[in-house]
C-alpha positions as CSV (number, residue, x, y, z in Angstrom):
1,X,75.5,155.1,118.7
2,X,72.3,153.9,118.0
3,X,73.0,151.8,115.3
4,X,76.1,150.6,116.9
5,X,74.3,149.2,119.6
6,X,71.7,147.6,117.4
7,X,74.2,145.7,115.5
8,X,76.0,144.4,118.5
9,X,72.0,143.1,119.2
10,X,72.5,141.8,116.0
11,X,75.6,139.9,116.2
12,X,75.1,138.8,120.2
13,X,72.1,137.0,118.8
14,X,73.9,134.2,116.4
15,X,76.7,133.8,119.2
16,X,74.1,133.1,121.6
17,X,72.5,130.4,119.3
18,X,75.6,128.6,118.5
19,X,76.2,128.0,122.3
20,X,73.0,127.2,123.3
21,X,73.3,124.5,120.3
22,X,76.4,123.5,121.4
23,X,75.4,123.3,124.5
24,X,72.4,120.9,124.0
25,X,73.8,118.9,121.3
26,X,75.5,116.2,123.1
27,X,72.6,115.7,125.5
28,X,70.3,115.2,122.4
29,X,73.1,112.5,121.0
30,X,72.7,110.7,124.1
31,X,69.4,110.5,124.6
32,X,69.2,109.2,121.0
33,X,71.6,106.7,121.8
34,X,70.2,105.7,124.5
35,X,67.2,105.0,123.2
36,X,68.7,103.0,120.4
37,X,70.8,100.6,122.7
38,X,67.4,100.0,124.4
39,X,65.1,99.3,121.7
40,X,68.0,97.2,120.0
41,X,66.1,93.6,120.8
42,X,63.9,94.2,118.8
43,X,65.8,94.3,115.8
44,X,66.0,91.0,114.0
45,X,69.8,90.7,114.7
46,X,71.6,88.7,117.8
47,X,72.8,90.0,120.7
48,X,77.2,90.6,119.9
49,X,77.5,90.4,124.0
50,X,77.3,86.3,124.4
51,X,75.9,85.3,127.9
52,X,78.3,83.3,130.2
53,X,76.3,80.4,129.6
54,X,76.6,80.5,126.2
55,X,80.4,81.1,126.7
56,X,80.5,77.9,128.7
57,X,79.3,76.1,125.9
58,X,81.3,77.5,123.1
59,X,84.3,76.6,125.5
60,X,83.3,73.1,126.4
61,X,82.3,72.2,122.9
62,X,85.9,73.7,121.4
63,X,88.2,71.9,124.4
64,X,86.0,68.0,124.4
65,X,84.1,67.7,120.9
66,X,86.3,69.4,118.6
67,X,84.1,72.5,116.3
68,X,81.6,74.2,117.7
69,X,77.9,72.3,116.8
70,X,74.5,73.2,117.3
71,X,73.6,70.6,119.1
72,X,75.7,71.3,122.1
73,X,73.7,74.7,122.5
74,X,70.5,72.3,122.2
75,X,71.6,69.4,124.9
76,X,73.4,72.2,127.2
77,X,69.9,74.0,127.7
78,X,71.1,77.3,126.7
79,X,69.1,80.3,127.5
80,X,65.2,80.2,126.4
81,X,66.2,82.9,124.1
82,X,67.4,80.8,121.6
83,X,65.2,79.7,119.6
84,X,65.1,77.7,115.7
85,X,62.3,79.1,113.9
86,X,62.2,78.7,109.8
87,X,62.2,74.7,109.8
88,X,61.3,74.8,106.0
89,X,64.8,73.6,105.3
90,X,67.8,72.5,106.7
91,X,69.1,75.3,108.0
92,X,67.2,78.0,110.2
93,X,67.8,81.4,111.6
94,X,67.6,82.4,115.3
95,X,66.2,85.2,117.1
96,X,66.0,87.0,120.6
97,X,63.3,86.2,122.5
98,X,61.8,89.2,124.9
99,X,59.3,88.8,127.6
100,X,55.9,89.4,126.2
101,X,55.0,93.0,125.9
102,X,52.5,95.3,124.5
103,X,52.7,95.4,121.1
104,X,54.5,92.1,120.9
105,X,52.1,91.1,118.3
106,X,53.3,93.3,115.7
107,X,57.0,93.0,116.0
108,X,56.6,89.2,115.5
109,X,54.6,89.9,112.4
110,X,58.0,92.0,111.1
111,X,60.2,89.9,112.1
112,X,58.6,86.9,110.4
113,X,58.9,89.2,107.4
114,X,62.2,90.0,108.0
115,X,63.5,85.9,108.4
116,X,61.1,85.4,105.2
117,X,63.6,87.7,103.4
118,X,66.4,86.1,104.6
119,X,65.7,82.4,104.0
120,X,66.9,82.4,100.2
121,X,70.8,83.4,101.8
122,X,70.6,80.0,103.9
123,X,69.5,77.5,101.1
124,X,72.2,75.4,100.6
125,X,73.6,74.7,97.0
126,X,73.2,71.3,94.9
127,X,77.2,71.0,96.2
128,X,76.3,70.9,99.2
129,X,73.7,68.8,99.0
130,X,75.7,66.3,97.3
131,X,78.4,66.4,99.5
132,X,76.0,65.4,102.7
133,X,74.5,62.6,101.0
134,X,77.9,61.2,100.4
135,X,78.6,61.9,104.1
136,X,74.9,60.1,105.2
137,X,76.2,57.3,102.8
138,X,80.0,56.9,104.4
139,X,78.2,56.5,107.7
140,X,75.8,53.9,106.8
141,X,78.4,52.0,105.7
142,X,81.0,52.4,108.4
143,X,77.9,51.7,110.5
144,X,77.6,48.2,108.9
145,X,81.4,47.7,109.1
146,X,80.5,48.1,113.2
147,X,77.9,46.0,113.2
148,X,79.6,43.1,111.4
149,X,83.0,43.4,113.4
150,X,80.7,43.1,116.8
151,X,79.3,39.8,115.6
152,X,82.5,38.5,114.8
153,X,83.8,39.3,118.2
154,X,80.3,37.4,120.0
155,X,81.2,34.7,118.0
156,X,84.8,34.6,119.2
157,X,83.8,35.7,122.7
158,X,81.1,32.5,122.5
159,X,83.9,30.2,121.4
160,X,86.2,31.6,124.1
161,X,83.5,30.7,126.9
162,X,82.9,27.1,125.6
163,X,86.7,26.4,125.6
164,X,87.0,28.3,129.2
165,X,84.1,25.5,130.4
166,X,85.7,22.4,129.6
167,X,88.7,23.7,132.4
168,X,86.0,23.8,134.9
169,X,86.2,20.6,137.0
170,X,82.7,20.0,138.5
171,X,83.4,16.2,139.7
172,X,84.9,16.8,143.1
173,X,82.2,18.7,145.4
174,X,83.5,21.1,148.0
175,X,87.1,21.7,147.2
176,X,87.0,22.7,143.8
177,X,84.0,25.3,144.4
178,X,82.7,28.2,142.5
179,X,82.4,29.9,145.9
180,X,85.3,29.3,147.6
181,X,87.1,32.3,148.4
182,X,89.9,31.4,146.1
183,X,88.1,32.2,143.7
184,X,87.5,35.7,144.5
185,X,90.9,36.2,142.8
186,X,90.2,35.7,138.8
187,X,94.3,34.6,138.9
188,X,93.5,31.8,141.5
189,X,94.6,28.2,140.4
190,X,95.4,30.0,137.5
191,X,98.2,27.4,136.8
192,X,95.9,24.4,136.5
193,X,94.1,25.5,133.7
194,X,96.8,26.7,132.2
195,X,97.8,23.0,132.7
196,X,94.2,22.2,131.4
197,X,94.1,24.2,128.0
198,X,98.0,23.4,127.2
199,X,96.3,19.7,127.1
200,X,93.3,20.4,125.1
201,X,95.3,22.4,122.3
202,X,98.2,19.8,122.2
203,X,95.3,16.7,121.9
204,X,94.3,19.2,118.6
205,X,97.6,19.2,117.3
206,X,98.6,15.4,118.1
207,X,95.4,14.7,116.0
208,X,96.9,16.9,113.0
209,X,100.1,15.7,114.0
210,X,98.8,12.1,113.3
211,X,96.7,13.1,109.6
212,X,99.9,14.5,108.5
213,X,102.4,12.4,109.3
214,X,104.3,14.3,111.3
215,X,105.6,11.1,113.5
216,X,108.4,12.9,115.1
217,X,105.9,15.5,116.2
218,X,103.2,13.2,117.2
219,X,105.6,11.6,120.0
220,X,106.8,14.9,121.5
221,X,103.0,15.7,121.8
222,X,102.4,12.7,123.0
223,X,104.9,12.3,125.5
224,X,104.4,16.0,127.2
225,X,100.4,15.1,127.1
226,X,101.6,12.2,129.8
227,X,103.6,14.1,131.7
228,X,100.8,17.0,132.2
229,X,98.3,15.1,133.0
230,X,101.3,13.1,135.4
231,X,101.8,16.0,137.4
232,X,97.9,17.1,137.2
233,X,96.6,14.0,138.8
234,X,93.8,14.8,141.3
235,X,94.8,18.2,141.9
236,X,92.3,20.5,141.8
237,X,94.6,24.1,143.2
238,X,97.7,25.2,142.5
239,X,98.9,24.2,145.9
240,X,98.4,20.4,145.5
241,X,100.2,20.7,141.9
242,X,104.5,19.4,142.1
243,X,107.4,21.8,141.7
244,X,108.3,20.3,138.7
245,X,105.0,21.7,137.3
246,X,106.5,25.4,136.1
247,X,109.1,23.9,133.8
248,X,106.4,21.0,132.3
249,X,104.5,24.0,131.9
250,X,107.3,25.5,129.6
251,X,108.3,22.9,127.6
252,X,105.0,21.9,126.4
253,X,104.4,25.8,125.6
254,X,107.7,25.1,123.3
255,X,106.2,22.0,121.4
256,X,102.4,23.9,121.3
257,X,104.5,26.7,119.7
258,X,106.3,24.5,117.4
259,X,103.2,22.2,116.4
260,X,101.4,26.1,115.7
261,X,104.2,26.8,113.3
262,X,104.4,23.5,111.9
263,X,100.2,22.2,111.9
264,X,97.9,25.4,112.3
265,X,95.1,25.3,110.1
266,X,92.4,27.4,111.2
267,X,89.4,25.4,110.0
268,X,91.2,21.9,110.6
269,X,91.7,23.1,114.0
270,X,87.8,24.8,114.6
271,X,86.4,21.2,113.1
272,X,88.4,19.5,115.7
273,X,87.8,21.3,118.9
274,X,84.3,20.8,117.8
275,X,84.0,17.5,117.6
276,X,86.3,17.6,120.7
277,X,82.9,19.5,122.4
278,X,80.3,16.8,121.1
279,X,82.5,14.0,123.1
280,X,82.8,15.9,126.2
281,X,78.8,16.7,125.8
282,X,77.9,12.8,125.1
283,X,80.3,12.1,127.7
284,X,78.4,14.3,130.2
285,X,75.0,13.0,129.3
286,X,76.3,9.3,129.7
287,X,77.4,10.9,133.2
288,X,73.9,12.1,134.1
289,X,72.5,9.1,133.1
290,X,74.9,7.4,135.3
291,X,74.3,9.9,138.0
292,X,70.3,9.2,137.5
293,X,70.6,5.2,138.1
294,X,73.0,5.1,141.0
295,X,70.5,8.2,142.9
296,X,67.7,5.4,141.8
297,X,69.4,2.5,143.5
298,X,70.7,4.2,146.5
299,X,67.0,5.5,147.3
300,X,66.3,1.5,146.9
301,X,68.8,0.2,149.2
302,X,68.7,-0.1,153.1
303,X,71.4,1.0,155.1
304,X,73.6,-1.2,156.6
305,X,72.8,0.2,160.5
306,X,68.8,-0.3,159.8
307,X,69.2,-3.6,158.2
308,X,71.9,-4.7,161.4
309,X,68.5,-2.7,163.8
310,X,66.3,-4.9,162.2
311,X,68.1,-8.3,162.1
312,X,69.2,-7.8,166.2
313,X,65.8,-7.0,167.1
314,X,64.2,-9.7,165.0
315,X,66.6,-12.3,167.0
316,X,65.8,-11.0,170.3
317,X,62.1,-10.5,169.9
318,X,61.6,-14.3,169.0
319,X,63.9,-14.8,171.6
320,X,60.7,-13.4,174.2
321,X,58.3,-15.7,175.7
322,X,55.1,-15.1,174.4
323,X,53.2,-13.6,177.3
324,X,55.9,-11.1,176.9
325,X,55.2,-10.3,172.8
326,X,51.9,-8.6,173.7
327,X,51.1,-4.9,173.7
328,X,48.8,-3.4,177.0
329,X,45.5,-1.4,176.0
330,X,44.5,-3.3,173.1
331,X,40.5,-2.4,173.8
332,X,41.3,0.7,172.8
333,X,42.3,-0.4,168.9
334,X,38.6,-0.5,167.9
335,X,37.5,2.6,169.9
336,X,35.9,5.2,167.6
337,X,36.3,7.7,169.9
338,X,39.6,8.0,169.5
339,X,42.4,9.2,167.2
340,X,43.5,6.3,165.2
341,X,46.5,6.3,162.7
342,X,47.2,3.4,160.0
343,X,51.0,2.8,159.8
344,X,52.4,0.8,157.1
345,X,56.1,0.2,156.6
346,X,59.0,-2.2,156.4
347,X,61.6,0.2,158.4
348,X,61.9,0.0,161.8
349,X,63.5,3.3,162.4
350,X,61.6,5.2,159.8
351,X,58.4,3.8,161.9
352,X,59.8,5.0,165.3
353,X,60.4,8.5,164.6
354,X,57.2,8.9,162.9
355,X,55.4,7.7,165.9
356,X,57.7,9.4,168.3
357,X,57.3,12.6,166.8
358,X,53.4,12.3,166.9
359,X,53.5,11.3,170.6
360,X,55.7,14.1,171.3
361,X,53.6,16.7,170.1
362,X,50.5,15.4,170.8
363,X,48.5,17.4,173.4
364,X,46.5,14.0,175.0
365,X,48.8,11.0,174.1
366,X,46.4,8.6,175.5
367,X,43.9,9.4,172.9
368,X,46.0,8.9,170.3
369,X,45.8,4.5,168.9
370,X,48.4,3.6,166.4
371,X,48.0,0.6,164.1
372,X,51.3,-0.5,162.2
373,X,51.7,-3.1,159.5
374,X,54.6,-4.7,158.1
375,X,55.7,-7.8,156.5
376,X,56.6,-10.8,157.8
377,X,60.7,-9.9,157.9
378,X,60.2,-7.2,159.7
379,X,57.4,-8.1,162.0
380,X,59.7,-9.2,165.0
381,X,61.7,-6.0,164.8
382,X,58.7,-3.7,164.8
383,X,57.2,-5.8,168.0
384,X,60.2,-5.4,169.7
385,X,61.4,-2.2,169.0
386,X,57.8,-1.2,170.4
387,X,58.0,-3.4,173.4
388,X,61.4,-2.2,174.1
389,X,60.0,2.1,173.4
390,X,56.5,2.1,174.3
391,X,55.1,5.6,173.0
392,X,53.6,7.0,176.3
393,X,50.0,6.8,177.5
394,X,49.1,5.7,173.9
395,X,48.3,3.0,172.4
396,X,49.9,0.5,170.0
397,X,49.5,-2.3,167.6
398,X,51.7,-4.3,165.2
399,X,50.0,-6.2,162.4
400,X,51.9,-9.0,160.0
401,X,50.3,-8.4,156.2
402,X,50.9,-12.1,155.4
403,X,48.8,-12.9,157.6
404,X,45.6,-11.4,156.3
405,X,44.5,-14.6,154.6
406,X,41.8,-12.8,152.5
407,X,44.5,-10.6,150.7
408,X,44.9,-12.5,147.8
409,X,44.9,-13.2,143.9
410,X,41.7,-14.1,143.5
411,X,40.5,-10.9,145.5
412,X,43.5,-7.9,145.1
413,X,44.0,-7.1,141.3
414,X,47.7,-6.4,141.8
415,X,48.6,-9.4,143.5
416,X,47.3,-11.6,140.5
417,X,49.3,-9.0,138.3
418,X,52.7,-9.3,140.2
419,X,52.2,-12.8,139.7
420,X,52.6,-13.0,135.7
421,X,55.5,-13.5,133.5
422,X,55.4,-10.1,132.1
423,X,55.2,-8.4,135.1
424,X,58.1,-10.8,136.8
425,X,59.9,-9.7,133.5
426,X,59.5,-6.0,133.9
427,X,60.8,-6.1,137.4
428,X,63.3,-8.9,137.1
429,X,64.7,-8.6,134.0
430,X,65.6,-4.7,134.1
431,X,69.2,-5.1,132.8
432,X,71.8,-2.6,132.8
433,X,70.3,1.0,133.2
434,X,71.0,1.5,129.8
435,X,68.9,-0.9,128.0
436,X,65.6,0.1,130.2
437,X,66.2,3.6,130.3
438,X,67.1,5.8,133.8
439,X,63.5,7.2,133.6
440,X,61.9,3.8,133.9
441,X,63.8,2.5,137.0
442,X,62.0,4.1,139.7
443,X,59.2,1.6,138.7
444,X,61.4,-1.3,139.7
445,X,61.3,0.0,143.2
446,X,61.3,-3.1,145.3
447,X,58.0,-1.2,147.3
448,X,55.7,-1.6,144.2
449,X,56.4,-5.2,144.7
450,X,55.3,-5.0,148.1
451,X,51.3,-4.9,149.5
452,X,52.2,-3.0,152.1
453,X,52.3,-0.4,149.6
454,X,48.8,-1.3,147.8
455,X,47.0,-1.9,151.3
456,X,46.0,1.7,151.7
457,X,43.4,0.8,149.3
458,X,41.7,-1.7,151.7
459,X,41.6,0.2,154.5
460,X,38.1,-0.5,155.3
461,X,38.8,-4.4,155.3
462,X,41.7,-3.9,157.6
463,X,39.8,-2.0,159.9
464,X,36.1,-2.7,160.0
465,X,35.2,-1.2,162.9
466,X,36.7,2.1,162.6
467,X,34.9,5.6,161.1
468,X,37.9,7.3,160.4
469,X,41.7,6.9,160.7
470,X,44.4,8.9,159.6
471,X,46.9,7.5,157.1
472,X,50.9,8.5,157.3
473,X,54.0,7.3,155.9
474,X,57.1,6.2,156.8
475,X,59.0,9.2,155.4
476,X,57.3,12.2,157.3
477,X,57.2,13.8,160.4
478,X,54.8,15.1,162.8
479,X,55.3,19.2,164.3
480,X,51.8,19.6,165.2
481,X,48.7,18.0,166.9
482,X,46.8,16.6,164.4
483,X,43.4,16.2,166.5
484,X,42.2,19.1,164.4
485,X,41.8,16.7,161.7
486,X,39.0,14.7,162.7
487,X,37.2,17.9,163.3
488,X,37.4,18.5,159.2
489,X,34.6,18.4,157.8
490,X,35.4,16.4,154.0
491,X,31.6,17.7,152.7
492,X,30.8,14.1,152.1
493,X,34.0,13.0,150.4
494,X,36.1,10.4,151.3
495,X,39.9,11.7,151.3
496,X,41.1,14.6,153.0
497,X,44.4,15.6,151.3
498,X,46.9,18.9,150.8
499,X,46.8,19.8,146.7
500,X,50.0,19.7,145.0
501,X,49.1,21.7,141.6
502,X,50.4,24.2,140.3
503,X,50.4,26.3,137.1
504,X,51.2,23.8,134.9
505,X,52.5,20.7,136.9
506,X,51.0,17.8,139.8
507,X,47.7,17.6,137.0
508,X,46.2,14.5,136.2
509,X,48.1,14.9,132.5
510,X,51.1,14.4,134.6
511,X,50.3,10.5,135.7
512,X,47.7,9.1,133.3
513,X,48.0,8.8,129.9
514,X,45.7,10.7,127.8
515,X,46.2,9.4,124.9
516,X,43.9,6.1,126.4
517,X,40.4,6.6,125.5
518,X,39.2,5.7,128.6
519,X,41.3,8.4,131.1
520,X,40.0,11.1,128.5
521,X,36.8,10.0,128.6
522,X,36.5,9.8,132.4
523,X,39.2,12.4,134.0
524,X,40.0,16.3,133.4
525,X,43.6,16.0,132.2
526,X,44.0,20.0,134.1
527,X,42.2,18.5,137.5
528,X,44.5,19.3,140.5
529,X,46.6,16.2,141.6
530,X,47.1,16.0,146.0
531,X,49.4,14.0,147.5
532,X,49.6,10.9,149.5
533,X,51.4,10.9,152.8
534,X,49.0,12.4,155.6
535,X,45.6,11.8,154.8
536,X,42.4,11.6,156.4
537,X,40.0,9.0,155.1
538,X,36.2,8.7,156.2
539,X,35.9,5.0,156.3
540,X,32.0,5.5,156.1
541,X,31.6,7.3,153.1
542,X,34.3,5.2,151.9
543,X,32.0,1.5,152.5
544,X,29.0,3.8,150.8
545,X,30.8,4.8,147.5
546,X,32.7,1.3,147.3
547,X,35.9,3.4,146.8
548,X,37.7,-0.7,146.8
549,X,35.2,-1.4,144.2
550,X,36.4,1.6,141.7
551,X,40.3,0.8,142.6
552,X,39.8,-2.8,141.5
553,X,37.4,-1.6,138.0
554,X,40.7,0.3,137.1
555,X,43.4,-1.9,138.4
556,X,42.1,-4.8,136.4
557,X,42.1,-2.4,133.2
558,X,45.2,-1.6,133.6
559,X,47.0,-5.3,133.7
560,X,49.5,-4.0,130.8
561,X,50.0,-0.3,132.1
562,X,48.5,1.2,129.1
563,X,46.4,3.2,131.7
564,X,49.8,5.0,134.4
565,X,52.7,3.4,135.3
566,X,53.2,1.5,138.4
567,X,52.7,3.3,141.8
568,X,49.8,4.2,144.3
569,X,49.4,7.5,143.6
570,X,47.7,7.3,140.0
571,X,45.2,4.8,140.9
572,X,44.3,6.9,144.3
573,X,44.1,9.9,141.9
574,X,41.6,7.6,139.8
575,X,39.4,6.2,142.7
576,X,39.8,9.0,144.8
577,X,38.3,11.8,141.2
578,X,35.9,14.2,142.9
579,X,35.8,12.4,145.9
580,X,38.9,14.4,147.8
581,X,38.3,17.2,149.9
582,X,41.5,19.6,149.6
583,X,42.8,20.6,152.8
584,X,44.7,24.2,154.0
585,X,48.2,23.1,152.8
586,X,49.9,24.3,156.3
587,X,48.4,20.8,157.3
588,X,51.3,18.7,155.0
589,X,54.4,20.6,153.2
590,X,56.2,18.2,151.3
591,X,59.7,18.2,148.8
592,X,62.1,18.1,151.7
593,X,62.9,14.4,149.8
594,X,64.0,16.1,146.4
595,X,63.3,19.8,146.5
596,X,66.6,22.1,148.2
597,X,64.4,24.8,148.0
598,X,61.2,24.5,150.4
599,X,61.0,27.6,152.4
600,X,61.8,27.3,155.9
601,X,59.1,29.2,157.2
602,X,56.9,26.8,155.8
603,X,58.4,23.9,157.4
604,X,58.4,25.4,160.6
605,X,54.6,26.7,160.3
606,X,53.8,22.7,159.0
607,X,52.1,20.4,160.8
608,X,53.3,17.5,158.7
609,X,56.6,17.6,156.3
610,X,56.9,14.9,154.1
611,X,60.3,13.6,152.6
612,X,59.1,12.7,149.3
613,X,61.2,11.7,146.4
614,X,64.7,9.9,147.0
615,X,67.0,11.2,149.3
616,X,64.9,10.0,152.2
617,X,66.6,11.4,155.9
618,X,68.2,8.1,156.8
619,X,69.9,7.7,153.5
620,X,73.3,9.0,153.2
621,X,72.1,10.9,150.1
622,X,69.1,12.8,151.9
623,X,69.7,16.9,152.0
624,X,71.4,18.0,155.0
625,X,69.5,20.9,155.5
626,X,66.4,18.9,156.3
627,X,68.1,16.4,157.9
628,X,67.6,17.7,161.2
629,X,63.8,17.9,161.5
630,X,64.0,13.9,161.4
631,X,67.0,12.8,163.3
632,X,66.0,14.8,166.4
633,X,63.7,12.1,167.2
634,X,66.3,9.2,166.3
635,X,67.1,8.3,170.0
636,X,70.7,7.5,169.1
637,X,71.9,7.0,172.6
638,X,69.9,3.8,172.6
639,X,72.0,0.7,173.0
640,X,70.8,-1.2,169.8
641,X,71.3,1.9,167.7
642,X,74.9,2.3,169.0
643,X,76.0,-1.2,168.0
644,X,74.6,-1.0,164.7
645,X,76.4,2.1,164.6
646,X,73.6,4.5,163.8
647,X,75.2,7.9,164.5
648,X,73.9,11.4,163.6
């Protein structure tokens, strides 16, 4: 019994031990496989669970840009643990990238080891190597086949655009206009050019027509260019175009078709549309020219209301007894004390409004003395516009220029000057436009033959018992009081006057010529230019520096204009060199005569704007926009302005 028992001991024990291992085996395989999953980063070997970003980006690059790339995983942002390491060559190998840990150190080192190992596998083959520089080489190539097909198509795109401009009709203002609203719609009057570049291509094939003898030809073109440009006429929209248009429109696409077939030369035709652009460009410049002489002898001419002003004043002033041709307050005209103004001008309206608009906004009108001159056709008028208008509690004075006796050859430079054959031959003797040049006529300006325009330069003869006046012209007008303006102090100098420089333009280089030894010698050809038109002379200073002295020293030297041209405003620049004290430019804004874009603040904030250059406000060429800052001090309710017809 004893040993019976002890073998059953015996034989419990082995049973026992194969179910305890059975027991714990599975628990041991997964803790070991547990462990493995976990520690599996750190292998050098990728992740086989892709990330749904990753996913994203294998789907978008399959469905849009064809094969999966690189570069998509690169531009997309992917997750931070991709990551290109081996950049020795081409290719490179990637690895997972764990937050740092302990020990990180050393798994890098292995890993490096690892990718070391692995580097040979990735090289790629002379095959392959081949094969991507013939695929480097195919883009160049294809790259220069781009390149070269864009400039041809500038080149077409260029000629295109100069054919498109000659269909653009420029000549009549306002109804054919870039911003009309028309022209919102690319399609509108879309049948006029149409009409326009069916006539430019059949005047290239009537000239091929013509070289090869193709008379039959030459007539059809000829006659359906007349009947195009029948129906075109002035039209300048669709609307104004006949019914019969459409079907001239047809036939003379059949003959352009049939001259195509029959003529087309490429290079005949390039040479002749060419040729075709140089006229229309010659043409155009002719045009400008044109353009340039009539703007030159408008700006010369008096309108017919002023002259009618003039001539109907002149008649009823003389008409006046002579008691009644005087002007009240005339002890005032050599008061010092007051605010005197120098006046000189042929226009009676242009004369009014200047002095009307002074008065107007003048704070103490009877402080104010103005002393007008004009020449003897116009001296009447002036008187008895005056006499008829008195400005106010001021005072007034009209002066004849013929009659100052010591304004004469022997004393005044230009007076001898205007006296010689050349100089009647330069004014007299101009010619048609073309033979002078455009750029030369504003010299012939009747006003340069005048003294009323050199008299500003004798200022202290004129008035002898004055300290300082205030000169204007005819062509401004006064927002302001200008009392401020004796309160200037000029530091000594003898003009007070706005600067006109800027960065490169209104410089003494701009009126004197340079190339004359004795400008470069004497002036800085960079010194700022100013402007005439409101300034305030010291008539002191000015007897003390003999400013009359220094115009006459250069007006003498300058007898065959080898010095400026004619005008006042080089001379002044000359007499006037380092003796002008430059006032704050809010004083005078000037342009409104030539320049559309003067700011309007500006002009409001101005005491003085100036309509310098040629479209002067009572021409029928002046700007409109500034065309109300002068006529609303026209009194054109005023009987003599209504029968001259002198309307707004």
């Amino acid at each position: 019994m004893a040993s019976t028992n002890s073998g059953n001991k015996g034989s419990r024990f082995p049973l026992l031990a194969f179910l305890l291992i059975c027991l714990l085996a599975p628990l041991l395989f997964f803790f070991f496989f547990s462990r493995g999953l976990h520690n599996a980063p750190d292998q050098d070997v990728m992740s086989t669970v892709p990330s749904k970003q990753a996913l994203d980006v294998i789907v978008s690059s399959t469905d849009d840009l064809g094969p999966l790339s690189l570069e998509n995983f690169k531009k997309n942002n992917l997750l931070p643990s991709w990551r290109i390491t081996g950049l020795k060559t081409s290719n490179a190998t990637y690895e997972l990238n764990q937050p740092t840990t302990h020990g990180v150190q050393e798994k890098q080192e292995v890993k490096e080891g690892r990718s070391s190992v692995g580097l040979d596998q990735w090289t790629l083959s002379p095959v392959h190597l081949s094969r991507r520089h013939l695929i480097e080489k195919r883009k160049e190539k294809r790259a220069a086949e781009l390149v070269k097909l864009e400039d041809e198509v500038i080149v077409k795109l260029e000629d295109s655009a100069i054919e498109r401009s000659k269909t653009v009709d420029s000549a009549v203002l306002g109804k054919y206009n870039m911003w009309r609203k028309e022209n919102d719609n690319e399609n509108a009057d879309s049948t006029i050019r149409l009409i326009r570049d069916q006539i430019v291509m059949a005047r290239v094939y009537l000239s091929l027509a013509k070289m090869k003898n193709k008379l039959d030809l030459y007539q059809e073109l000829q006659n359906r260019i007349g009947e195009s440009q029948h129906d075109l006429g002035e039209a300048t929209a669709d609307a104004d175009l006949p019914k019969s248009a459409h079907e001239k429109i047809k036939a003379m696409g059949q003959v352009l078709s049939k001259a195509k077939d029959q003529l087309y030369d490429c290079k005949l035709v390039t040479g002749k549309l060419r040729a075709m652009l140089q006229t229309a460009d010659e043409q155009v410049r002719g045009l400008k020219k044109q353009s340039t002489f009539l703007s030159q002898l408008a700006a010369k001419t008096i309108p017919d209301g002023i002259h009618c002003l003039s001539m109907r004043l002149t008649i009823d002033y003389y008409l006046l007894s002579p008691e009644k041709r005087k002007f009240p307050k005339s002890e005032n005209l050599e008061n010092p004390n007051l605010y005197h103004y120098a006046l000189f001008s042929d226009n009676v309206l242009a004369a009014s409004v200047v002095v009307n608009s002074a008065i107007m906004n003048a704070k103490d009108p009877s402080k104010h003395v103005f002393h007008l001159v004009t020449d003897k056709l116009n001296f009447g008028a002036m008187n008895m516009w005056f006499l008829l208008n008195p400005p106010g509690k001021a005072t007034i004075h009209v002066e004849n220029v013929d009659e100052f006796k010591w304004l004469n050859s022997s004393y005044c430079p230009v007076l001898r000057q205007l006296e010689s054959a050349t100089m009647k031959e330069y004014y007299f003797k101009a010619g048609h436009p073309t033979s002078g040049g455009s750029s030369n006529l504003k010299y012939r300006n009747p006003k340069y033959l005048s003294m009323l325009n050199h008299l500003r330069f004798y200022l202290p003869q004129v008035y002898p018992k004055l300290d300082k006046i205030l000169f204007l012209d005819d062509d401004i007008i006064v927002q302001k009081d200008l009392t401020g303006l004796w309160a200037v102090n000029l530091h000594g100098k003898v003009n007070g006057a706005v600067e006109t420089c800027g960065e490169s333009f209104h410089r003494f280089d701009k009126y004197l010529n340079f190339s004359n030894p004795h400008i470069a010698k004497n002036f800085d050809p960079n010194a700022c230019g100013w402007a005439y038109g409101m300034n305030m002379f010291d008539l002191k200073e000015w007897k003390k520096k003999d400013i009359t002295g220094i115009y006459h020293k250069w007006q003498n030297m300058n007898e065959d204009r080898v010095l400026w041209k004619l005008g006042t405003l080089p001379p002044g620049l000359m007499t006037f060199y380092g003796l002008t004290h430059p006032l704050n430019k809010s004083w005078h804004v000037l342009g409104l005569g030539y320049n559309p874009s003067v700011d309007k603040s500006e002009i409001d904030n101005a005491a003085v704007i100036h309509y310098n250059g040629n479209m002067k406000p009572w021409l029928e060429i002046a700007m409109t926009k500034y065309r109300s800052y002068w006529t609303k001090y026209v009194k054109y309710d005023h009987p003599y302005l209504r029968n001259c017809k002198l309307t707004e």
